[in-house]
C-alpha positions in Angstrom: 85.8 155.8 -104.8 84.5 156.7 -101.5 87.3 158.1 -100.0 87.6 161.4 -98.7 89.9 164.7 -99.0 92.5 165.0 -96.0 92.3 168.3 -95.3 93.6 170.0 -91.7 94.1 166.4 -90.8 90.4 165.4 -91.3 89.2 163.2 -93.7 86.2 164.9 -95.4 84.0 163.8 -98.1 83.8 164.4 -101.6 80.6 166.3 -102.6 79.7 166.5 -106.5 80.2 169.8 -107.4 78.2 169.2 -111.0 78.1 166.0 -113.7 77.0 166.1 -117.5 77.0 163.8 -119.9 77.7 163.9 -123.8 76.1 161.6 -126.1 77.1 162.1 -129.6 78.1 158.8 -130.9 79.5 157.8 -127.9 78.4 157.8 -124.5 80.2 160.2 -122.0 80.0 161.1 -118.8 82.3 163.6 -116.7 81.6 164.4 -112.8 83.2 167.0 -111.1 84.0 166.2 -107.5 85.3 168.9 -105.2 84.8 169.9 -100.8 83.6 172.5 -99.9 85.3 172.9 -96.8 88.4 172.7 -98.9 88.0 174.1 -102.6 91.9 173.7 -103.6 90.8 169.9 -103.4 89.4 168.7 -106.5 89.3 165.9 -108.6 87.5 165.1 -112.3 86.3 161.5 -112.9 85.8 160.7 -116.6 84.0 157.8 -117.7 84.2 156.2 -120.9 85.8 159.6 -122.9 86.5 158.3 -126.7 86.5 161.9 -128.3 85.2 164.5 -125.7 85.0 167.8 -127.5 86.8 171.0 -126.5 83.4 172.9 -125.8 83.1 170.3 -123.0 86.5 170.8 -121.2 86.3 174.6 -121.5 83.4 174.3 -119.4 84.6 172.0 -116.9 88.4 173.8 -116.6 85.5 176.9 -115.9 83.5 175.4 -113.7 86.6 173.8 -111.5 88.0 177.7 -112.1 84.8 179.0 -110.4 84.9 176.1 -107.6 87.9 177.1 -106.6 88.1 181.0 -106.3 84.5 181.1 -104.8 83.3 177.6 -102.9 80.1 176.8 -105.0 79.2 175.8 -108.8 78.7 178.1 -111.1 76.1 175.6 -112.7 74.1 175.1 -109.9 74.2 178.7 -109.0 72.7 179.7 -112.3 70.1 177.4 -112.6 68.7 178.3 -109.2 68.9 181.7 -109.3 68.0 182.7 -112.7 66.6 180.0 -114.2 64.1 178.2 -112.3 62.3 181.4 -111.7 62.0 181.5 -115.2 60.5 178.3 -115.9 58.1 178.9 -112.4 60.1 175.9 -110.4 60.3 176.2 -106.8 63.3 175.0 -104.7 63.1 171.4 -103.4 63.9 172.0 -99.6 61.3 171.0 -97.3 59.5 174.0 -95.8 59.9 174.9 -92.6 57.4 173.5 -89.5 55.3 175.7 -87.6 56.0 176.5 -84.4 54.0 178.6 -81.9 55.8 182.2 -81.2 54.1 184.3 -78.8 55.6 187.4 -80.2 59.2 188.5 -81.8 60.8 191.8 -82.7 60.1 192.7 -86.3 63.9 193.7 -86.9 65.2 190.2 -85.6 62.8 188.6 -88.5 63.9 190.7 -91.4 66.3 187.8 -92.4 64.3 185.1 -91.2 61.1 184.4 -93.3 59.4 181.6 -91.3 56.4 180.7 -90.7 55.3 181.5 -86.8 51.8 180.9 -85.6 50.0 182.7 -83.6 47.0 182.7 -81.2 44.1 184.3 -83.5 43.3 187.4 -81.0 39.5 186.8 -82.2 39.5 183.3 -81.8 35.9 182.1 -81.4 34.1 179.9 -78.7 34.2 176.6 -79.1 30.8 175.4 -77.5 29.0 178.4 -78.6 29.9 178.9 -82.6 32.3 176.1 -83.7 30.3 173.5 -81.8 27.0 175.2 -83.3 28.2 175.6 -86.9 29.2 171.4 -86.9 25.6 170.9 -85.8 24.0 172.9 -87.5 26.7 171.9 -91.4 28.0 168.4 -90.1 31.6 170.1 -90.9 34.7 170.0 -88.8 35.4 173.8 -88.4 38.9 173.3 -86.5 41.7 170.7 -87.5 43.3 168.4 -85.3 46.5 170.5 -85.7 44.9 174.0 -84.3 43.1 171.9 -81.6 46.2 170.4 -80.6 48.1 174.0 -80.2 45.4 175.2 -78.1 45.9 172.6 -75.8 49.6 173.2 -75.9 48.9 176.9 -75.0 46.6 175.8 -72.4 49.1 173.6 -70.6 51.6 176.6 -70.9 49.6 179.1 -69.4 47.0 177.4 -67.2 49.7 175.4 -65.4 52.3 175.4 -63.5 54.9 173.1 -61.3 52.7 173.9 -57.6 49.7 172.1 -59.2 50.4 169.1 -57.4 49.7 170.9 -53.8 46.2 171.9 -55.0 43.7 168.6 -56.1 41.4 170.4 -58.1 44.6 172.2 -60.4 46.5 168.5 -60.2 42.5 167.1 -61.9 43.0 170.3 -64.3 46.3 169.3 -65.5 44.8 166.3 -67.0 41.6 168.0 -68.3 44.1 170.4 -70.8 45.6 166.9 -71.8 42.7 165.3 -72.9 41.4 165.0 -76.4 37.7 163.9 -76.1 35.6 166.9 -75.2 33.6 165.5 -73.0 36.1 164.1 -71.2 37.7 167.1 -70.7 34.4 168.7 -69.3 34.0 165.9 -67.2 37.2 166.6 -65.7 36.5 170.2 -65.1 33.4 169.5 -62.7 35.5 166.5 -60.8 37.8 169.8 -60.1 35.1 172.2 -59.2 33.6 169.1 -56.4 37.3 169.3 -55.0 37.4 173.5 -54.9 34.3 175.4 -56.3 37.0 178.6 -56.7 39.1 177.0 -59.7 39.2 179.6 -61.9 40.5 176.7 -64.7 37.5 175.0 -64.3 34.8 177.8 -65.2 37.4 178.6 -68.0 36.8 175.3 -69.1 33.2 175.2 -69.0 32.9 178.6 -71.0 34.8 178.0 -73.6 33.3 174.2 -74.5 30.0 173.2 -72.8 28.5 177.2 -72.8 26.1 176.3 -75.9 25.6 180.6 -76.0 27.8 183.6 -75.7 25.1 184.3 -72.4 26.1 181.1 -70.9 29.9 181.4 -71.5 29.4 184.8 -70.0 28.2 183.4 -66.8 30.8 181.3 -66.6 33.5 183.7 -67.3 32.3 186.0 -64.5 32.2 183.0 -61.8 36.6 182.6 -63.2 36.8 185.8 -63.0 35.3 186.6 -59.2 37.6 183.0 -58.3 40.4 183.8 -59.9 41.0 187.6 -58.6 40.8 186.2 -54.9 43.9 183.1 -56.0 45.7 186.1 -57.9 45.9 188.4 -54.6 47.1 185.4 -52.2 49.7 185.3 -54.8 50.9 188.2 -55.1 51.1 188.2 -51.2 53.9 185.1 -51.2 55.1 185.2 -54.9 58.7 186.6 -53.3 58.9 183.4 -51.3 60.2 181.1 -53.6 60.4 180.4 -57.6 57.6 177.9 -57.1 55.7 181.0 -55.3 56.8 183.1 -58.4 55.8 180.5 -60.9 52.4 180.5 -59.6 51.7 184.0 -59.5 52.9 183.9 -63.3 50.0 181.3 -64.1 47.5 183.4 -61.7 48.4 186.4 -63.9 47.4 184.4 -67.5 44.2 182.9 -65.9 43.1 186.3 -65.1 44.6 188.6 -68.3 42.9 185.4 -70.2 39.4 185.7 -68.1 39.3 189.4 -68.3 39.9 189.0 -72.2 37.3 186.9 -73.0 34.9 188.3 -70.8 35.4 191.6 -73.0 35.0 189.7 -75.7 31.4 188.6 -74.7 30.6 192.1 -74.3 31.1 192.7 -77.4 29.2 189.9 -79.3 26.3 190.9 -76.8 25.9 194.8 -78.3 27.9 196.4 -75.3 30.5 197.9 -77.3 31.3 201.0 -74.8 31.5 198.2 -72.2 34.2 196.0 -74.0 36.2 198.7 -75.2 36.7 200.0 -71.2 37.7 196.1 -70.3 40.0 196.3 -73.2 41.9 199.5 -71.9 41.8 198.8 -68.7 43.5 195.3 -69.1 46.1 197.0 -71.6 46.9 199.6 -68.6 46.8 197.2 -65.8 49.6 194.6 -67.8 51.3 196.6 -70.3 53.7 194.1 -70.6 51.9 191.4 -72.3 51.2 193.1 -75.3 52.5 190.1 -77.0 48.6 188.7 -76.4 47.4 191.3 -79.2 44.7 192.5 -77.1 45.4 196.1 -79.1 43.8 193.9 -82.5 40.0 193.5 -80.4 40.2 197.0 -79.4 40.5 198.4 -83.1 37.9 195.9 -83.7 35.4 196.9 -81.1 36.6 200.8 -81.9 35.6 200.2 -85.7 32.0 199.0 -84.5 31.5 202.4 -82.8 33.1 204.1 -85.7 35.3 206.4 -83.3 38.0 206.7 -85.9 39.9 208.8 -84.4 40.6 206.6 -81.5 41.6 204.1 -83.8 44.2 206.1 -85.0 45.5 206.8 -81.8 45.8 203.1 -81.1 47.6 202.4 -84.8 49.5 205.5 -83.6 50.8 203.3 -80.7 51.3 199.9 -82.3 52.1 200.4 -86.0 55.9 200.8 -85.1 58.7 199.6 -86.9 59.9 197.7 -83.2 56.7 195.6 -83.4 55.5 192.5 -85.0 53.4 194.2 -87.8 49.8 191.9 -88.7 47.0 192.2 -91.5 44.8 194.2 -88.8 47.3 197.1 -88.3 48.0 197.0 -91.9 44.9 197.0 -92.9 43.0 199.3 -90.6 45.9 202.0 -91.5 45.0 201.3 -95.1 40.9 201.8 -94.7 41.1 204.8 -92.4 43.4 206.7 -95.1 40.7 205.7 -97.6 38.1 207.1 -95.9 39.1 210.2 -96.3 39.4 210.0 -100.4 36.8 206.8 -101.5 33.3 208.6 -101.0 34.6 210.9 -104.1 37.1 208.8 -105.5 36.4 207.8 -109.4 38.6 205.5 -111.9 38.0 207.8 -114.7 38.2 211.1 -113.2 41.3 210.1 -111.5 43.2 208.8 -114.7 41.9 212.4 -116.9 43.7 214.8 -113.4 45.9 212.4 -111.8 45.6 211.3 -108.2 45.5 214.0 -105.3 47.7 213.8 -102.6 45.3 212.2 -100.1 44.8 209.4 -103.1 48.4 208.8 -103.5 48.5 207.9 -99.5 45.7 205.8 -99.2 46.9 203.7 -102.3 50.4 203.6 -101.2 48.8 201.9 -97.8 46.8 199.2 -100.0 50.0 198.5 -101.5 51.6 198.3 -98.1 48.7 196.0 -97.0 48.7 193.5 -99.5 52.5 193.2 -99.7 51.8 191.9 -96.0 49.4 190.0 -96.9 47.9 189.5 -100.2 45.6 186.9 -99.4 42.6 189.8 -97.9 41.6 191.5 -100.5 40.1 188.7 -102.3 38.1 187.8 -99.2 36.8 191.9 -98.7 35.4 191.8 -102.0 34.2 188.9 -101.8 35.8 187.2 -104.8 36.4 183.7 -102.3 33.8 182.4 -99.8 34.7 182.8 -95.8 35.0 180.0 -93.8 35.1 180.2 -89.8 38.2 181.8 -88.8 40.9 179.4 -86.9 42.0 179.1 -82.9 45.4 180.0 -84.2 46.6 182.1 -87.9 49.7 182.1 -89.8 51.0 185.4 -90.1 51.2 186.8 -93.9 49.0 183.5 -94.7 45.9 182.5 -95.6 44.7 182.1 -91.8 45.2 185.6 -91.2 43.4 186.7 -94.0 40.3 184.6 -93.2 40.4 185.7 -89.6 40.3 189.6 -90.9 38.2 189.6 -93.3 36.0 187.7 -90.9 35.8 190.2 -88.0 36.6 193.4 -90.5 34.2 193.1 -93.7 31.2 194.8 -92.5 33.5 198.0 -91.7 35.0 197.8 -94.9 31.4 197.6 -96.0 30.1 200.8 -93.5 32.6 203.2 -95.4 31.6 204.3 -98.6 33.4 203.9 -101.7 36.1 202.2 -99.8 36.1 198.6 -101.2 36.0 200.1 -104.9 39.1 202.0 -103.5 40.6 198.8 -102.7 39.5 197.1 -105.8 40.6 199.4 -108.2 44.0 199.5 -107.0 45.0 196.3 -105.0 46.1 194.3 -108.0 49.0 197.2 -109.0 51.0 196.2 -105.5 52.0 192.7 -107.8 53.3 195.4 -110.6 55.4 196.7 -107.9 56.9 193.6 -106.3 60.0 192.2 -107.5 59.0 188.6 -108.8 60.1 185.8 -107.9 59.7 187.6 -103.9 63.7 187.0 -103.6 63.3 190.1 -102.0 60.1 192.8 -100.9 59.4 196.4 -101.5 58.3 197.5 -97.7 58.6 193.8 -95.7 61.1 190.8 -95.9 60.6 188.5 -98.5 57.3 186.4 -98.1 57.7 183.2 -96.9 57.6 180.3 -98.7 56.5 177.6 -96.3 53.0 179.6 -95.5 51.1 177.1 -97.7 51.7 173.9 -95.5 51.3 175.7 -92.3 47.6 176.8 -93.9 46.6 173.8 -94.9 47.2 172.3 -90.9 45.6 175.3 -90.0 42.0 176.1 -92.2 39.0 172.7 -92.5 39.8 170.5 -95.7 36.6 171.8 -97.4 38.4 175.4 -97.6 39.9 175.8 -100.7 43.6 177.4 -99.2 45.0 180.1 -101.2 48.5 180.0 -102.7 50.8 182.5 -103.0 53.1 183.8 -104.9 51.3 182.9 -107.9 50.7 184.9 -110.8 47.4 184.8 -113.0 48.6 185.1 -116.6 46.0 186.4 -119.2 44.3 184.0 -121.4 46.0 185.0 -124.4 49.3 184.3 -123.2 48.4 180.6 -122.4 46.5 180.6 -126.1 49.6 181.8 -127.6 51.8 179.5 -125.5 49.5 176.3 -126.4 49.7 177.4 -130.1 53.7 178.5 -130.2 53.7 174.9 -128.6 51.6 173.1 -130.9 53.5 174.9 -134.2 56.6 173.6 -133.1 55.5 169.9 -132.3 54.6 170.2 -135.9 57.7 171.4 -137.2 59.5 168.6 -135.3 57.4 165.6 -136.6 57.8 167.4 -139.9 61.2 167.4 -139.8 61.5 163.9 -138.6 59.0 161.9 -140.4 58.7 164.3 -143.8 56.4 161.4 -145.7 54.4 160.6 -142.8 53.3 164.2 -142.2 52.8 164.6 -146.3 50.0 161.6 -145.8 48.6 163.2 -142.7 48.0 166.8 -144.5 46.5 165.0 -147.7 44.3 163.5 -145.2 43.4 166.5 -143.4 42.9 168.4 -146.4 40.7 165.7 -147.8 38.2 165.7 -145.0 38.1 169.6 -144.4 36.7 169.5 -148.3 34.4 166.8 -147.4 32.8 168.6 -144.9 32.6 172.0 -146.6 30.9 169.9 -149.6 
């Protein structure tokens, strides 16, 4: 019967509300139908009923009870909230898509657990080390789906709707939109015979046909000298019009972008001191665009030159409850507060006295870390093998682990004591988590969707990791296989009482045999 409920004047739909069936003798089958929109409206189909027992319609008068007062079965609401985290299930809905976000307010995303990605603040070159590591391995290092995002950011920030008045930015338009490589590169020296000051172009060139970090350099610096002298002439008219406006907008990323990068290669090179002045003076000069992350290189660069204190001075600034938190801040808060305590810190002496008060901080930030994101750790003591990090990471995911553990190893590495820190205490933050993550200790429940996102994100031959997933003991699977394998037995006793006689003679028979 396909009709509907009339209710308000509207003819809804029926929805089953739950079904069972009873097979004694007889086959029985009852189906609760009910609307949701409309709970008074209810109806019970029974199908072939020849002696339904009493048990049955208790539960269905309940369950119709329940339907009514409150909108949603009490069946269903069991099952998936108590009992498929027992049994390990996982609900059924498709996880949510990625989506690009360049930045949202950590109190607007306590309710809303899904998975964003970001530009990776560390991303690498792409002619200078992914090109080289395919070369030199024969392995794809980026997917199709991170490529493709990049070229989605490019369009968005590297373009704009006055293109079309300039040749050489019209040519450019079509570059970010290709997918060959060299087709792209192509199109950046067709732009650069129209106007040898596109900025676009030498971005271009840097970032794919610079086969070293010198190269892109040189490259960089001919964007950036071009691109200062198109971001003054718009700031001179950018009050004219909103084209005028638009264009100073995409002046302003070509040159943040350019300044970035070019700080970048000063770092790679050995001139630390000289990358972490770029860095600051970008941050001062656009405060506003902190959504770029530029404040993640700067800790970086700060934690090559081991000026600690001016790292803490920068978490001081960023690791704020109003901001997007990320497994760098996290992370950095949780190895300077070991610092102090891991070049003394011991398992054993700790567990005879009990743990100082400097030892209770720096383990309380592990435990705040690896909520976050508990992929690192694993990748900082090297339990899994680094691959090349991604153009873009998955906050809380895999990506992000990769790309931190990447960049942030060695100065796990440089301070004593501090990875035995992590090691000995890291794995107590699961102890502490409410499991299944319905709900989190110091963040909003993890996300569920993070594994498809990774997978789109990090080279097939990367073996993604999966979480939340707990490692049971041994034993417990050996006493679940034998609990298991006691009650098969027990059944086909029960069932087939001769048969199993024959089979023990048997058994018996050839255990002697082979003691004989």
């Amino acid at each position: 019967d396909s009709r509907g409920c009339l209710c308000a004047g509207k003819e809804l739909p029926w929805c089953v509300v739950t079904t069972a069936v009873y097979r004694p003798k007889q086959i029985i089958s009852v189906t609760l139908y009910g609307n949701k929109c409309c709970p008074d409206h209810f109806r019970v189909i029974i199908l072939r009923v020849n002696a339904l027992p009493s048990c049955l319609l208790e539960g269905f008068v309940f369950e119709w009870w329940h339907f009514r007062k409150y909108g949603t079965s009490f069946i269903e609401q069991v099952s998936v909230s108590h009992l498929r985290p027992l049994i390990g299930g996982a609900e059924n809905n498709p996880p949510a898509p990625a989506a690009f976000s360049a930045g949202e307010n950590e109190t607007s995303r306590q309710n809303m657990p899904e998975c964003k990605v970001w530009r990776n603040p560390l991303n690498l070159f792409r002619g200078a080390e992914y090109s080289r590591y395919m070369w030199v391995t024969g392995k794809e290092p980026l997917t199709y789906y991170d490529m493709n995002l990049s070229a989605q950011d490019h369009q968005t920030f590297f373009t704009c709707d006055t293109d079309a008045l300039r040749p050489s930015d019209t040519v450019m338009q079509k570059a970010w939109r290709e997918r060959n490589p060299q087709a792209r590169i192509k199109a950046a020296y067709q732009a650069l015979e129209l106007n040898n000051d596109c900025a676009t172009a030498y971005v271009l060139l840097a970032e794919e046909e610079a086969t070293t970090i010198v190269d892109a350099e040189k490259y960089f610096k001919q964007a950036l000298k071009a691109g200062e002298m198109i971001y003054r002439k718009s700031q001179n008219c950018h009050s004219q019009s909103p084209q005028h406006e638009a264009q100073l907008r995409r002046d302003t990323n070509v040159l943040v972008y350019v300044k970035r990068r070019l700080a970048m290669c000063a770092r790679k090179l050995g001139r630390i001191r000289e990358a972490v002045k770029m860095m600051r003076d970008l941050m001062k000069e656009f405060p506003l665009l902190s959504m770029l992350n530029i404040h993640e290189n700067l800790l970086e660069a700060l934690l090559e030159l081991q000026a600690y204190a001016d790292v803490q001075a920068v978490l001081a600034k960023y690791d704020d409850i109003s901001l997007p938190k990320s497994a760098a801040i996290c992370y950095t808060a949780a190895l300077l507060k070991a610092r102090a305590v891991s070049e003394r810190f011991s398992p054993e002496t700790a567990s005879k006295r009990g743990l100082s008060a400097a030892e209770i901080n720096a383990v309380e930030a592990i435990h705040r870390a690896v909520e976050f994101n508990p992929h690192v750790p694993k990748y900082l003591l090297e339990m899994k093998s680094l691959v090349l990090p991604p153009e873009h990471i998955l906050k809380r995911g895999d990506s992000e682990a990769v790309a931190y553990a990447f960049f942030h190893l060695q100065h796990w590495k440089r301070i004593e004591g501090a990875l035995n820190l992590l090691h000995c205490t890291w794995e107590g933050t699961f102890r502490m988590i409410p499991y299944p993550l319905e709900k989190g200790h110091l963040f909003y429940p993890y996300p569920s969707c993070t594994e498809t996102a990774d997978r789109e994100l990090l080279p097939t031959f990367h073996e993604v990791s999966v979480y939340p997933q707990k490692e049971l003991p041994f034993f417990i699977h050996f006493t679940a296989g034998l609990c298991s394998f006691s009650a098969m037995l027990a059944l086909l006793t029960h069932q087939f009482p001769e048969l199993m006689v024959i089979f023990a003679k048997a058994v018996s028979t050839v255990s002697v045999m082979e003691l004989t």
